[in-house]
C-alpha positions in Angstrom: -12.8 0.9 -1.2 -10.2 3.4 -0.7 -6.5 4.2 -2.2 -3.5 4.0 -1.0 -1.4 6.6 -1.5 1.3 6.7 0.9 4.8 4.1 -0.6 5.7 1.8 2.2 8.9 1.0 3.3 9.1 -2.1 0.9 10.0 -1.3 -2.8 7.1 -3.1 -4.0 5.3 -0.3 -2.3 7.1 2.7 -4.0 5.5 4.6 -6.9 7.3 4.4 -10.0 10.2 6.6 -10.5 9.0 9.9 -12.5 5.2 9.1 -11.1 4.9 11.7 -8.5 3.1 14.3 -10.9 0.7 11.4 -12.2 0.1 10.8 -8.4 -1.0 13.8 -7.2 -3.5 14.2 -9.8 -5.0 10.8 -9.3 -5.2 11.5 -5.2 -6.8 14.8 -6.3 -9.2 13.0 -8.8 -10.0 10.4 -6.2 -10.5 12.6 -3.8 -13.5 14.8 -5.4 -14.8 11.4 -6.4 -14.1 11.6 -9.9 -13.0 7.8 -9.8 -12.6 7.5 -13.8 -10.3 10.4 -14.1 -8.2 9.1 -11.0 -8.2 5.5 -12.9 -7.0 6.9 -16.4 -3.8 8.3 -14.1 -3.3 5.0 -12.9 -3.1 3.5 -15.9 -0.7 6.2 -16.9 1.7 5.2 -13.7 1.2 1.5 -14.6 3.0 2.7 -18.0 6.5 3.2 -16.1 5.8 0.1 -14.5 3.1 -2.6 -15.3 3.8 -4.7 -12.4 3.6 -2.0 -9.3 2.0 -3.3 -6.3 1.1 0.3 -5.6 -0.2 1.2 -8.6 -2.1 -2.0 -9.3 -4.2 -1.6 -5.9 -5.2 2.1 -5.9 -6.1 1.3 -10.2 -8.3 -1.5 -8.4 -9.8 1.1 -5.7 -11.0 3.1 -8.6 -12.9 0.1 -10.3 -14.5 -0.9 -7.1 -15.8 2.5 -6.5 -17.3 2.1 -10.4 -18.8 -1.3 -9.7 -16.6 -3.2 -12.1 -15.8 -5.9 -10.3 -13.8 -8.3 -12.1 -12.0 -5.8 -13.7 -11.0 -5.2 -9.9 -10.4 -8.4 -9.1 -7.5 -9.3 -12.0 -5.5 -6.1 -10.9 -5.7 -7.3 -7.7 -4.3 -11.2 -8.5 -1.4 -9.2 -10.8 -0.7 -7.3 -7.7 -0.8 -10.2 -5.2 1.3 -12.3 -7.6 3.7 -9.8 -7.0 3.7 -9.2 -3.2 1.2 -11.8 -1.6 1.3 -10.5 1.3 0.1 -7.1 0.7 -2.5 -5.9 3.2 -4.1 -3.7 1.2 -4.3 -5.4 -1.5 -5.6 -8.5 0.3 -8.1 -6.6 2.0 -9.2 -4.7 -1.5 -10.0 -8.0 -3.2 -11.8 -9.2 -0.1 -14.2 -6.3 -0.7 -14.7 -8.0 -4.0 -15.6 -11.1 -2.9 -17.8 -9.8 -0.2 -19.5 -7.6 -2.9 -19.9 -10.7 -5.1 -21.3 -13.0 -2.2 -18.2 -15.1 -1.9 -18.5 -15.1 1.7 -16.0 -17.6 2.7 -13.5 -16.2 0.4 -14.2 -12.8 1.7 -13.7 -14.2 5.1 -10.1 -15.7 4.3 -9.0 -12.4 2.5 -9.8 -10.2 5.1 -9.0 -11.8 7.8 -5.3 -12.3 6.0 -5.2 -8.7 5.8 -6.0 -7.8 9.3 -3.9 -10.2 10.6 -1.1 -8.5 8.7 -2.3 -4.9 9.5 -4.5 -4.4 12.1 -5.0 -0.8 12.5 -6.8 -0.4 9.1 -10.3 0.5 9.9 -12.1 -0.6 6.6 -10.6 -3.9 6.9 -11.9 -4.5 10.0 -15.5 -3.0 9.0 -15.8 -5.3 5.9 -14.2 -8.2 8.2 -17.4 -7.3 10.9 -20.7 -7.1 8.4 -18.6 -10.8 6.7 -18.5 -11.9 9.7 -22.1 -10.8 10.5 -23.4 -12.1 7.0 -21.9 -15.9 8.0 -24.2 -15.3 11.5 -21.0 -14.8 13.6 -22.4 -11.9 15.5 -20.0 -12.1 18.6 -16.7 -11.6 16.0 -18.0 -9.2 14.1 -19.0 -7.2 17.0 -15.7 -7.3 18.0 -14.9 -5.8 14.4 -16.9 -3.1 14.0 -16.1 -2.1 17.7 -11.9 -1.8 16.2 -13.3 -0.4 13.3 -14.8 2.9 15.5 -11.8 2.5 18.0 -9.5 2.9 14.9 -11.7 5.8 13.2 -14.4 6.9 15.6 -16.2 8.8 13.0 -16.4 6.0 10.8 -20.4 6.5 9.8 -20.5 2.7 8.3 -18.8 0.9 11.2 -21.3 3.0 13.3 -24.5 2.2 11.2 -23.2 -1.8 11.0 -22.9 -2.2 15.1 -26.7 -0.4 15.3 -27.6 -2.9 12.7 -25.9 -5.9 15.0 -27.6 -4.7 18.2 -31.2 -3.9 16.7 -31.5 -7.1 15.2 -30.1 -9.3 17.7 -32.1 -11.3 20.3 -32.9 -9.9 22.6 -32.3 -6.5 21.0 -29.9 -4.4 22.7 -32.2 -1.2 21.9 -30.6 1.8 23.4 -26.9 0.9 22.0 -28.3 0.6 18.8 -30.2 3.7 19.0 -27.0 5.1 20.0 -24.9 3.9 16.8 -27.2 5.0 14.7 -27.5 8.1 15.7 -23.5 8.6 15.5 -23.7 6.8 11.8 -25.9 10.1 10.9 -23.7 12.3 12.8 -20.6 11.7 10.7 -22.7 11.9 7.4 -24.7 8.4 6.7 -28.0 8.4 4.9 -30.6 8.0 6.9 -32.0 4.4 6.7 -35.8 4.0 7.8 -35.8 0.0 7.8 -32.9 0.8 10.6 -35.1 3.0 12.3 -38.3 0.7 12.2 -36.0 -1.7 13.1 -35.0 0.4 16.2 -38.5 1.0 17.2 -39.7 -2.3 17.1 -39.5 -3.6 12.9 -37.2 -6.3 11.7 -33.6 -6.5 9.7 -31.8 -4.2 7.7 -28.8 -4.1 5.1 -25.5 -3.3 6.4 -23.2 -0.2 5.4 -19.4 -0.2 3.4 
């Protein structure tokens, strides 16, 4: 998961009035991964106005990072009873359901949300390994591959396409190979099922 800090053009996107302080910590919370503190200042935001679209989502982004799922998903629903059509927001809660194994609900979310906004890299990762998950390996190629042409050091999308090309049949060895090694380039752990994988093993778990 990841906030969203920047207020879009619609006023459901704007930050409360009087929030910017508030803000600014919780970016600078988030950003040294210290995802309680950065929730507590969403709260605090949510104060001056309990229904923010805004506020709701990047509250949400904290509690995904802290593995509390549900509590995830109902800020997400108050946010998308506001402003359905959120893309962030859409795409947020389908990381919920892909995390909870709701597959087809993942799929609908995501999808929703990169139809809307297309040029948001994490949406189109988690779209590829749901699409991957359901056995569509063709689409979510195609997902991960917009995923590194929208953020070419994205080390997930990277590891997730090595996963894809290892494991298919027949393996395309050398591509995968050459994800991988980009995955551990821009900072992923290194993953020896992968690697096995590469070299002749079997399956591995894909990357967020």
């Amino acid at each position: 998961a990841k906030p969203d800090p920047k207020a879009g053009k619609k006023s459901s996107r704007e930050w409360p009035k009087g929030a910017g302080p508030l803000v600014a910590e919780a970016e600078r919370a988030w950003a040294i991964k210290q995802y309680d503190d950065a929730e507590k200042k969403f709260k605090e935001i949510l104060r001056l106005d309990e229904n923010s679209v805004v506020a709701l989502g990047n509250l949400a982004a904290c509690q995904i990072e802290q593995n509390r799922l549900s509590e995830a998903e109902t800020n997400l629903k108050r946010a998308l009873s506001n402003e359905a059509d959120d893309p962030h927001n859409l795409s947020l809660l389908g990381i919920v359901k892909f995390r909870q194994e709701k597959l087809d609900e993942a799929l609908d979310l995501l999808s929703r949300s990169a139809q809307i906004n297309p040029q948001d890299h994490q949406t189109q990762n988690y779209l590829g390994i749901t699409l991957s998950q359901k056995g569509q390996r063709g689409p979510a190629e195609t997902a991960l591959r917009k995923a590194i042409q929208l953020a070419p050091g994205y080390a997930g999308a990277h590891h997730n396409l090595a996963v894809i090309y290892a494991t298919q049949q027949p393996p395309f060895v050398e591509l995968a190979r050459w994800h991988y090694q980009k995955a551990l380039a821009s900072g992923h752990e290194q993953n020896p099922e992968l690697e096995k994988t590469i070299e002749g093993g079997r399956t591995s778990s894909e990357s967020k």
